[in-house]
C-alpha positions in Angstrom: -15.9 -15.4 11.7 -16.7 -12.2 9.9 -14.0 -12.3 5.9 -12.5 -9.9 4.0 -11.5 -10.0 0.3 -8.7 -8.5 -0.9 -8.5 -8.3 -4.9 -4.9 -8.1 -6.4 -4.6 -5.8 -9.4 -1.3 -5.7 -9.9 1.9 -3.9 -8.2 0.6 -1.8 -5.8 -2.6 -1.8 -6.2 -5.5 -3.7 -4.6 -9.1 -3.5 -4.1 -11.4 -4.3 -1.0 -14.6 -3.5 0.1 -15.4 -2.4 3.9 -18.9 -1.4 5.0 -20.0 -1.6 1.7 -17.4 1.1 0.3 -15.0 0.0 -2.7 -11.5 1.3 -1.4 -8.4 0.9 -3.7 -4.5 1.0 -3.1 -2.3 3.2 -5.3 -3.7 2.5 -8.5 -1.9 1.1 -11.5 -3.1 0.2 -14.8 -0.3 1.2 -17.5 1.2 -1.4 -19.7 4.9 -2.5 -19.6 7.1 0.8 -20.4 9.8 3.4 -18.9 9.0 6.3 -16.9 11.2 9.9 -17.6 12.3 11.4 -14.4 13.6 14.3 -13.6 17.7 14.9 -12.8 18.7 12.8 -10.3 15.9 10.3 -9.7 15.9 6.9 -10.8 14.2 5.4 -14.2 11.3 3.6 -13.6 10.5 0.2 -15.8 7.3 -1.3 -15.8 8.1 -4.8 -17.2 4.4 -6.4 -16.6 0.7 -5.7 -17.4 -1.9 -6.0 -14.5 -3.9 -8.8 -13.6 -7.2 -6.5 -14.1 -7.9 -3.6 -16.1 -10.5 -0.8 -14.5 -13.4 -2.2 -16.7 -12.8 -5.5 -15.0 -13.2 -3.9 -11.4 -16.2 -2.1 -9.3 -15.7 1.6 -9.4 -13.3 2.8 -6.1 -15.3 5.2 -3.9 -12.0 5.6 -2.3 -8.9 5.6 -3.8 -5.6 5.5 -0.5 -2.6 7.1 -2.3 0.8 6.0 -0.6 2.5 9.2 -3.0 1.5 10.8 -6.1 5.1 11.2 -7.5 6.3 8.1 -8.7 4.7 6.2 -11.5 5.2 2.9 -9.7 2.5 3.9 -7.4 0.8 6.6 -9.5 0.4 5.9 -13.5 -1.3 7.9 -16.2 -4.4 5.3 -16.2 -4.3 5.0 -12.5 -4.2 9.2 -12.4 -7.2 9.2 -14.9 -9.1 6.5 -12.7 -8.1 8.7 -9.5 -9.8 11.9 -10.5 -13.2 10.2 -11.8 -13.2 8.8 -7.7 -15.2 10.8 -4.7 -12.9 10.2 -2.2 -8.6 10.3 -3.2 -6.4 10.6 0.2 -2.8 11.3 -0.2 -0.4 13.4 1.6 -0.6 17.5 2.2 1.8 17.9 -0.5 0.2 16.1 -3.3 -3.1 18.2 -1.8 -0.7 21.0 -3.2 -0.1 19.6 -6.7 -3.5 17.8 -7.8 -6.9 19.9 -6.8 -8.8 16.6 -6.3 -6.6 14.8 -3.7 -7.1 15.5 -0.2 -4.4 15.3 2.2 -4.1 13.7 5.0 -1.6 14.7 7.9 0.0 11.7 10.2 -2.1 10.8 12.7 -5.4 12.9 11.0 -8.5 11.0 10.5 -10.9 11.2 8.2 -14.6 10.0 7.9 -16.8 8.1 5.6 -19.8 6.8 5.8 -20.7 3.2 4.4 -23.5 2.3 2.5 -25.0 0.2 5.0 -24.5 3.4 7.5 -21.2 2.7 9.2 -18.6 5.5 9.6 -15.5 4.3 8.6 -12.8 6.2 10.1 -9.4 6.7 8.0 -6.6 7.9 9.9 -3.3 8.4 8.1 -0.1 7.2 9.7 3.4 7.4 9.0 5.8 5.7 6.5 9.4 6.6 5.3 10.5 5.7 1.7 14.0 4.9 2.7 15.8 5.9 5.3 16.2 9.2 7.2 17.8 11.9 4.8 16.1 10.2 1.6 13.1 12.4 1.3 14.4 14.8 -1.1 14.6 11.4 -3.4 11.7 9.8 -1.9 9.0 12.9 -1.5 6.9 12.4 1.2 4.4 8.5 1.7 2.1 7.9 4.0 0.4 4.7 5.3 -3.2 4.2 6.1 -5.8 2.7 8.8 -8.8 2.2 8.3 -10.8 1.5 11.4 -14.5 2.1 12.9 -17.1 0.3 15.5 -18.2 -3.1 14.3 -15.4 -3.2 11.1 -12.1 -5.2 11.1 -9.2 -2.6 11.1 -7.3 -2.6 7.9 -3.3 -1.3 7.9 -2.2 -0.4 4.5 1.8 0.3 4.8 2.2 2.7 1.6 6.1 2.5 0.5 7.0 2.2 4.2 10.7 0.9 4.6 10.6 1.7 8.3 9.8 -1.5 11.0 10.1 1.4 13.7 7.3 3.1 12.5 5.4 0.0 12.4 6.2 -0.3 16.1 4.5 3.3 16.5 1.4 2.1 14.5 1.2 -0.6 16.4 1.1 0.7 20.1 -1.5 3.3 18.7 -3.7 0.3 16.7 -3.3 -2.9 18.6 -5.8 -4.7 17.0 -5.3 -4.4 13.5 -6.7 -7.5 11.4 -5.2 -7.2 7.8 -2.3 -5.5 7.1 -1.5 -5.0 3.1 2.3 -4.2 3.2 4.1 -3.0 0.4 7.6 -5.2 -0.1 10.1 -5.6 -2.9 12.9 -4.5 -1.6 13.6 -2.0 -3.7 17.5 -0.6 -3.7 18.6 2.0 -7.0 22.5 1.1 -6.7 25.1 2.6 -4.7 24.7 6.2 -6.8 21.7 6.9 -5.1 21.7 6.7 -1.3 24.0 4.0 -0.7 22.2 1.3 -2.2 19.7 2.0 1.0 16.3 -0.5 1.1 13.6 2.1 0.3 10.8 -0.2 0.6 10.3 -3.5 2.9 11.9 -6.4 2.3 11.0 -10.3 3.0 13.2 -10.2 6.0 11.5 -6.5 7.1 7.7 -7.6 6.0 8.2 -10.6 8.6 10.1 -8.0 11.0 6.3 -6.1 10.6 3.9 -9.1 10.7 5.4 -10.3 14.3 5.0 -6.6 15.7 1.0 -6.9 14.0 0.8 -9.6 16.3 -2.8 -10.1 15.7 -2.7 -9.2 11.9 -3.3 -11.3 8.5 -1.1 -10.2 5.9 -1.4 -9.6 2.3 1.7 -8.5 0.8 1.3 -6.1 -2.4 4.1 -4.3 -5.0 6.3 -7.4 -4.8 6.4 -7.3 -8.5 5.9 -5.3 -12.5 9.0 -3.4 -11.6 12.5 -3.5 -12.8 14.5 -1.7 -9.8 12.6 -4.3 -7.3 15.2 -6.5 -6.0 13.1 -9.1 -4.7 9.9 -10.8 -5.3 6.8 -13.3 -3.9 9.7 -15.9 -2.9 12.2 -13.9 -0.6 8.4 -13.0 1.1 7.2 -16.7 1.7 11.0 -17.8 2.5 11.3 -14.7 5.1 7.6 -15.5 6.7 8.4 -19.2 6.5 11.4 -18.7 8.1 10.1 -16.5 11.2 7.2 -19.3 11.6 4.8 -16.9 9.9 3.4 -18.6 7.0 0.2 -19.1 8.6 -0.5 -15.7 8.8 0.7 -15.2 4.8 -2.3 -14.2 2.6 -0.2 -14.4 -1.1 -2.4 -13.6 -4.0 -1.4 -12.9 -8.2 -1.8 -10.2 -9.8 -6.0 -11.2 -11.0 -6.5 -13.5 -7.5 -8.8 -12.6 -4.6 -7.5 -14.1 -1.3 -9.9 -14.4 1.4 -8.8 -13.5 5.3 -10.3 -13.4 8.4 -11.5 -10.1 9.8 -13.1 -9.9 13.2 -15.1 -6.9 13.6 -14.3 -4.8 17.2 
């Protein structure tokens, strides 16, 4: 059966290759410090250094931003790396605010063409940082599938908190092989949005993997960050716990994991 490699950088941010193309998640490369925000957001801590520098790793030819706002998804190093790349897909409103990223609507899809000739189709999909009403906090995510004849379809979740939408990228992408989902469980206290999950959970990853019936699952940004509230554990205990461990791909910041990926 037909494998897929999934390099863990650190946080966020991963590295794969698909039709010959080097894609990379929401890349972050900083060393430990705190972020400034602006009035009303939450501090962001970096508390750990990445399992792989850039010099360490094949040059992205795409980069698939979740956001561009927050520097837990989006650092200086990661922004510097981003705009030396051919291909950076984001939302329409980071289109707005950094020339070089193209935006990507939910549900729009994208092409680009392997080096072995195969079209890979990107098609961006929806993801909510938090719940309803959070968005002014939150900005706007988005979530990504890559998909195309002959490749394993690939589901990165971005800083989705929703399982519903899940449902929704499901029913439109039944057959989705790998799914890189984005846990941590991150909650900022009950100043800011009543304590509200604004990223998946163990409990909420698992909730996911059994609606990606058919899907491996590599979970990502499950640590580095001081307003995550949970980690690698609460995953395996949640997945174990559903009966889902079998299906759990886990990977260090430095490790490659190895899944299978039928092509369609």
């Amino acid at each position: 059966m037909p494998q897929l490699d999934v390099t863990m950088v650190g946080g966020p941010t991963t590295v794969f290759t698909l039709a010959g193309l080097t894609f990379m998640t929401d890349p972050t490369f900083d060393t430990p410090r705190t972020y400034p925000a602006p009035e009303g957001a939450p501090v962001l801590t970096k508390t750990t250094t990445p399992g792989l520098g850039p010099e360490q790793l094949p040059h992205p030819d795409v980069v698939l931003l979740s956001h561009d706002e927050h520097a837990d998804n989006f650092d200086e190093t990661g922004r510097e790396l981003a705009s030396r790349v051919e291909t950076v897909l984001c939302t329409p409103e980071a289109d707005s605010r950094v020339p070089w990223i193209t935006g990507l609507g939910t549900w729009q899809t994208v092409d680009v063409t392997g080096t072995d000739g195969q079209v890979v189709h990107i098609t961006g999909v929806p993801a909510l940082h938090g719940p309803v009403g959070y968005e002014p906090i939150s900005g706007t995510v988005t979530g990504f599938v890559l998909h195309g004849q002959n490749l394993p379809t690939v589901y990165v979740s971005g800083d989705n908190a929703s399982v519903e939408l899940v449902e929704q990228i499901a029913a439109r992408f039944p057959d989705i092989d790998l799914a890189i989902l984005f846990a941590g469980g991150v909650r900022f206290g009950e100043a800011i949005f009543d304590n509200a999950e604004v990223t998946l959970t163990g409990e909420t990853a698992a909730q996911a993997a059994t609606i990606l019936s058919g899907a491996q699952i590599v979970p990502a940004h499950v640590e580095g960050w001081a307003h995550f509230r949970e980690d690698i554990e609460d995953v395996r205990t949640a997945f174990a716990t559903a009966g889902l461990s079998d299906r759990l791909h886990v990977a260090a910041p430095g490790e490659t994991v190895t899944v299978d990926a039928p092509a369609h």
